[in-house]
VMD Tcl script that draws the C-alpha trace (Angstrom):
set ca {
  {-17.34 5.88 3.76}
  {-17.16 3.55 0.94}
  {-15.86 -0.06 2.02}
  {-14.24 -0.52 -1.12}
  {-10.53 -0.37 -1.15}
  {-9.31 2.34 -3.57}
  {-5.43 3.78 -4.57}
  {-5.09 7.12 -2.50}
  {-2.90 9.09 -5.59}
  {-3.20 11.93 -4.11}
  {-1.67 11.50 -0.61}
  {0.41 8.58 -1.99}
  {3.78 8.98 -2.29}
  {4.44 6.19 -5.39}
  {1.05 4.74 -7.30}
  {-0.71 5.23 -3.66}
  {-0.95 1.38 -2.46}
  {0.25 2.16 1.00}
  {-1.89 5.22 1.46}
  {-4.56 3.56 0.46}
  {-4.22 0.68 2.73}
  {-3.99 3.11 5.45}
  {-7.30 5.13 4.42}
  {-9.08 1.63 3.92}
  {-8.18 0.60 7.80}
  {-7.92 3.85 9.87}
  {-4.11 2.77 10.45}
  {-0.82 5.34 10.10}
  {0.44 5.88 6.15}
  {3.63 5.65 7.33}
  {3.22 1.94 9.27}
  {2.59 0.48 5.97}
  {5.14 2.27 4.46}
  {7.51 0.59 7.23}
  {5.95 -2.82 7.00}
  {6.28 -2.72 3.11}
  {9.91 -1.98 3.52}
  {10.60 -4.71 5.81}
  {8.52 -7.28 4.24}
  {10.70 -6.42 1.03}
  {13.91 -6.54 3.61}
  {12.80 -9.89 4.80}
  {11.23 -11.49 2.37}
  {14.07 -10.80 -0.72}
  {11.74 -8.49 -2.83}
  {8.55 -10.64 -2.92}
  {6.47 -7.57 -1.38}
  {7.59 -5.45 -4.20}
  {5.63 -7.78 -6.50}
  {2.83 -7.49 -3.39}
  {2.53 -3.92 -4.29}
  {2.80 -3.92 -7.71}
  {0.15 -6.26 -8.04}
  {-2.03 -4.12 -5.98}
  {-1.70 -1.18 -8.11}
  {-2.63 -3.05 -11.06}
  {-5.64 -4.82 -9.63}
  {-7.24 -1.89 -7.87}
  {-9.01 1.05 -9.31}
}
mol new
graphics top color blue
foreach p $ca { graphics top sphere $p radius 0.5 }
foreach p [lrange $ca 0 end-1] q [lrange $ca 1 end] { graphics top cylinder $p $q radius 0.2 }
display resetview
């Protein structure tokens, strides 16, 4: 196992950011799905630009 982060495409359900997180750290795909949708709730949008950035920056 690599310990470089990578996009997961393939079990990723848009550009694979969240899937990847979760591969990277052992944790559930669908808790950072969750987390991305409330930090988007919560924080007006910025995590949208979060994961964007993210799927330009890796791979």
């Amino acid at each position: 196992m690599s310990n470089r982060f990578r996009l997961d495409r393939a079990n990723g359900k848009f550009l694979g950011v969240c899937s990847g997180i979760a591969a990277h750290f052992g944790w559930d795909p669908m808790l950072v799905r969750a987390a991305f949708v409330i930090g988007t709730l919560a924080g007006f949008g910025s995590a949208i630009l979060v994961y964007f950035a993210v799927a330009l920056i890796a791979d």
